[in-house]
C-alpha positions in Angstrom: 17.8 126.6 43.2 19.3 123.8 45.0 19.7 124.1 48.7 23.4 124.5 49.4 23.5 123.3 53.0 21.9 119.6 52.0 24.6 119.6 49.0 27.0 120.2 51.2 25.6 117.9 54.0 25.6 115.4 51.3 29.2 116.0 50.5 30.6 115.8 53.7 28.9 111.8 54.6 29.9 111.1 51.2 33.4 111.6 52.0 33.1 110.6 55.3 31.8 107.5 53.9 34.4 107.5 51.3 37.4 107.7 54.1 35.9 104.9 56.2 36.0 102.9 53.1 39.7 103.8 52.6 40.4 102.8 56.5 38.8 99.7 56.2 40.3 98.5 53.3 43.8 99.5 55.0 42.9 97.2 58.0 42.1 94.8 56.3 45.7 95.1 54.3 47.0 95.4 57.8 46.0 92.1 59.1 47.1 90.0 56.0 50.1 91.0 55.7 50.1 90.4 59.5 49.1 87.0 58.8 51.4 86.1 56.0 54.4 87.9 58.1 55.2 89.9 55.4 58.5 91.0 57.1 59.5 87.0 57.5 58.7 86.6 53.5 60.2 90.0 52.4 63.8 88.2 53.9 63.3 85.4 52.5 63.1 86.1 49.3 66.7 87.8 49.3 67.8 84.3 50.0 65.5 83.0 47.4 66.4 85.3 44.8 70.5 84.6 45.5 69.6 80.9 45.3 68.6 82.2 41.8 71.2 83.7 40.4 74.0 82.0 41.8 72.4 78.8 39.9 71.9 80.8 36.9 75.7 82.4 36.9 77.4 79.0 37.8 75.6 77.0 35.4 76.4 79.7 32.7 72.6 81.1 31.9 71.3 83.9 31.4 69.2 86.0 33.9 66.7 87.6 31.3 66.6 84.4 29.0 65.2 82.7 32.5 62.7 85.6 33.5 59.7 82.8 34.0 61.8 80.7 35.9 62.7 83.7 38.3 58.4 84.3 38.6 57.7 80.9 39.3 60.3 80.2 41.8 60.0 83.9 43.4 55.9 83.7 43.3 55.9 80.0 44.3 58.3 80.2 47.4 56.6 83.9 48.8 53.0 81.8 48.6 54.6 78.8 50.4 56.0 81.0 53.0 53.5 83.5 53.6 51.0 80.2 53.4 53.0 78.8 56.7 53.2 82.0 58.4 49.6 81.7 58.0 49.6 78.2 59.6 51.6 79.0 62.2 49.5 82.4 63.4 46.8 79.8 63.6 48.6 77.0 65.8 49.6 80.0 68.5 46.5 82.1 68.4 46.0 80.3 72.3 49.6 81.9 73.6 50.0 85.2 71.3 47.7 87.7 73.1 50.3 86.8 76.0 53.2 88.7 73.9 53.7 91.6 73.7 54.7 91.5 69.7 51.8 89.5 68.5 48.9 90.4 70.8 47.6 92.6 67.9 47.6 90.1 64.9 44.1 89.4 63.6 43.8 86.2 65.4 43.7 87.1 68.3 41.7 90.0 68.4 39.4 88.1 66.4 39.3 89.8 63.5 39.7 86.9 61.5 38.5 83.3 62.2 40.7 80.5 63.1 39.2 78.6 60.4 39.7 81.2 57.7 43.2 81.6 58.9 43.8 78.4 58.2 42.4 77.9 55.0 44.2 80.5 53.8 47.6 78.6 55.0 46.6 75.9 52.9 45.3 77.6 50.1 48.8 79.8 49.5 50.8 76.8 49.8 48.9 75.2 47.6 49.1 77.6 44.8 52.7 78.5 46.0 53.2 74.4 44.9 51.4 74.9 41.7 53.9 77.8 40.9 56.7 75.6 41.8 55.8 72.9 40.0 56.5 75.1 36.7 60.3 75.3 37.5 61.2 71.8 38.9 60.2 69.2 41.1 63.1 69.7 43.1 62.3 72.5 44.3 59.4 71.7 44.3 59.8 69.1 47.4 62.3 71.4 48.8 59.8 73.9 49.2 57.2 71.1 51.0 59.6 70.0 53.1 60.1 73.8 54.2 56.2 73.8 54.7 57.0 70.8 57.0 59.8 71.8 58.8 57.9 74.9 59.5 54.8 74.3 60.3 55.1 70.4 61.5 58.5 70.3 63.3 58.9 73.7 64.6 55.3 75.0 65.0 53.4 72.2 66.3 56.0 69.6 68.3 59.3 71.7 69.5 58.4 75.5 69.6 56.5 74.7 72.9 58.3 71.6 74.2 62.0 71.9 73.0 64.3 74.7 74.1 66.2 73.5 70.9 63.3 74.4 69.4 65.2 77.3 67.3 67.5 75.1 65.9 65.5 72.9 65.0 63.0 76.4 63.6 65.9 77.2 61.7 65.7 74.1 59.3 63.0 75.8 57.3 64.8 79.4 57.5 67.9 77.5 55.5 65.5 76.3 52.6 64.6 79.3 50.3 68.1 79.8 48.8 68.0 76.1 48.1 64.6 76.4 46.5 65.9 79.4 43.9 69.3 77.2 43.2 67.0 74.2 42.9 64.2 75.7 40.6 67.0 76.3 38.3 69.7 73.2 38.7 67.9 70.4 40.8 71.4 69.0 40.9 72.4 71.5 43.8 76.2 71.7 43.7 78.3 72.7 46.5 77.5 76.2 46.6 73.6 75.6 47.0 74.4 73.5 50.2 77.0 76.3 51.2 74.2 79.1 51.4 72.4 76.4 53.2 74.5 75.9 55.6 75.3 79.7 56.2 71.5 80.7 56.8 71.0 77.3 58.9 74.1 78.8 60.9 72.8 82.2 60.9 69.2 81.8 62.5 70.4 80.7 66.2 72.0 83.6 66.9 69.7 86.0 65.6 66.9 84.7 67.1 68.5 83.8 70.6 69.3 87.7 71.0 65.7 88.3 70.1 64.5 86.2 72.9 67.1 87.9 75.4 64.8 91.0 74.5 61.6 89.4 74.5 62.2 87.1 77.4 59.4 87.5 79.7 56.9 87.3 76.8 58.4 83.8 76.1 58.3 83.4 79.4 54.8 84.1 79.7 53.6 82.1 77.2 55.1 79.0 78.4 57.9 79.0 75.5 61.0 77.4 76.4 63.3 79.4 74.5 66.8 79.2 75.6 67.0 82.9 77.5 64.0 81.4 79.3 65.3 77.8 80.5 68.9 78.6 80.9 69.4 82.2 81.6 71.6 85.0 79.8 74.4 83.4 80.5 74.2 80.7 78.7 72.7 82.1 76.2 75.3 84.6 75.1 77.9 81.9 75.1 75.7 79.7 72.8 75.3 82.9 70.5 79.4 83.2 70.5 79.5 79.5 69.7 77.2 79.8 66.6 79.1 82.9 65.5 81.9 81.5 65.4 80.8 78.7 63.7 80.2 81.1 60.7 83.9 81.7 60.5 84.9 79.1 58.6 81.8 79.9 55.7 83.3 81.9 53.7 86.2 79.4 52.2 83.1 77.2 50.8 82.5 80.4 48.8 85.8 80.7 47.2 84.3 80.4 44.0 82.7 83.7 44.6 86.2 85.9 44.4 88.9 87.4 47.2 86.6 91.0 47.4 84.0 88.7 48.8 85.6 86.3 50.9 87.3 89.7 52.4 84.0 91.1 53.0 82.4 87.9 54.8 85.2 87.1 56.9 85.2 91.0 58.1 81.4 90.7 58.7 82.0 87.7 60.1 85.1 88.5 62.8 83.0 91.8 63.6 79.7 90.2 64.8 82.0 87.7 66.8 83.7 90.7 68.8 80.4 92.1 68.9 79.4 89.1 71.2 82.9 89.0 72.8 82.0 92.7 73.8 78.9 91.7 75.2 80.5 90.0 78.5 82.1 93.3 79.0 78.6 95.4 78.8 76.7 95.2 82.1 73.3 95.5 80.2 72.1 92.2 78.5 69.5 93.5 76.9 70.9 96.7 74.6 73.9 93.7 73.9 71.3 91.8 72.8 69.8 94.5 70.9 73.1 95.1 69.2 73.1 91.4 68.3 70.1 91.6 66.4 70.7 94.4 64.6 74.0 93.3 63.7 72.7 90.4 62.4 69.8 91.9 60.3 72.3 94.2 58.2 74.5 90.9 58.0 72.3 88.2 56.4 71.2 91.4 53.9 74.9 92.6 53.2 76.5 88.8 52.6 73.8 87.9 50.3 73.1 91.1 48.6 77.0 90.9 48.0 76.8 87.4 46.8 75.2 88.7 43.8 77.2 91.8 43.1 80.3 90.4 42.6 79.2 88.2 39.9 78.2 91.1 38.4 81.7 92.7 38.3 
């Protein structure tokens, strides 16, 4: 008869074994999507995806007639993206063990090799360009000159010289809704540049009250973000100014109906007595917080929005 305490020894490494292969695999999950910044490409493709089907409702098409235009473009511009994320993990693997946020991504605990990292980059962004190339060449070169903005402009010359560095960051943010209305009319009416110009708008404050949070880190890495080089002060009026600047917005979207234009302006007057509020508050950092916040549930209401009421 067969011995029941080695079956059952047996059984146990084998599923000891078996859960160690599990947790592996998990880690390893972990750390690409930690290298891709799967959060960063998640967003953007809301952008993308409005870019879409704005083009495809103004231009008069239909959304399932077009369904290999939407895989191409939404494939293509996640790969380019996650391929610069990728990039740009490898150009600060020297300062991000000195944050708090990114001391665990892959390249700096050494998980994964610089090298590799950067191969990787490459290799997305090349096959995010192949997939591109299926819808047009439009957005096709709008999606490069994302990669560039990204990776040449922000990541390797202003991020760690410039304290206009977001701004300048924020060129690249503005691109994926271009790249959907491109991939479908590479003319890019009004509207294309209107979205634009809102997520270009958009980025400066939202990222200026993540620095007031994470100051110290910036600070420690030798980043001159604006929090860091000018102080909270200034800071929070620069984050009223850019709000504000988003007031005006919604009347290049008129073609989108009164519910919305309602809707944006609303979003938009509440984040700017958000920030008005904020030199009332005596602690800079749960303002800041608030900020954030704010402007997370903003960029995904106004764009989530822009599609619905084409659908009504």
């Amino acid at each position: 008869m067969p011995n029941s305490k080695v079956i059952g020894e047996a059984s146990i490494e084998t599923g000891t074994s078996s859960l160690n292969s599990s947790l592996e695999k998990a880690s390893v999950l972990k750390d690409f999507m930690a290298l891709i910044k799967i959060g960063i490409v998640n967003s953007n493709l809301i952008t993308t995806f409005t870019g879409i089907w704005l083009a495809l409702h103004f231009t008069g098409q239909s959304f399932l007639s077009n369904l290999d235009i939407v895989f191409f473009t939404i494939v293509g511009s996640s790969l380019i993206i996650a391929g610069s994320c990728s990039i740009n993990n490898y150009i600060d693997r020297d300062i991000d063990h000195l944050m708090e946020r990114t001391k665990d991504r892959p390249t700096v605990t050494g998980k994964i090799e610089g090298s590799k990292v950067l191969a990787l980059g490459i290799l997305l962004i090349g096959l995010g360009t192949m997939f591109l190339l299926f819808t047009t060449i439009t957005a096709t070169v709008i999606g490069l000159l994302g990669v560039f903005s990204y990776v040449v402009l922000y990541s390797l010359w202003s991020k760690r010289q410039l304290v206009s560095n977001t701004i300048i960051g924020s060129i690249s943010g503005a691109v994926p809704p271009l790249i959907g209305w491109a991939a479908v009319d590479a003319s890019l009416g009004m509207i294309a540049w209107s979205l634009f110009i809102i997520m270009f708008i958009w980025q400066p404050p939202h990222f200026y009250a993540l620095a007031m949070r994470r100051v110290e880190e910036y600070r420690a890495a030798g980043i001159p973000m604006l929090p860091v080089v000018k102080g909270f002060k200034t800071t929070k009026k620069h984050i009223l100014l850019w709000v504000a600047a988003l007031l005006p917005t919604p009347i290049l979207l008129t073609s989108l109906g009164i519910p919305f234009l309602i809707l944006a302006t609303v979003l938009n007057i509440g984040w700017l007595a958000l920030g008005i509020y904020g030199y009332k508050i005596k602690d800079d950092i749960k303002w800041a917080k608030l900020m954030f916040v704010y402007s997370l549930q903003y960029l995904t209401i106004i764009f989530v929005a822009m599609v619905i009421v084409t659908l009504v």
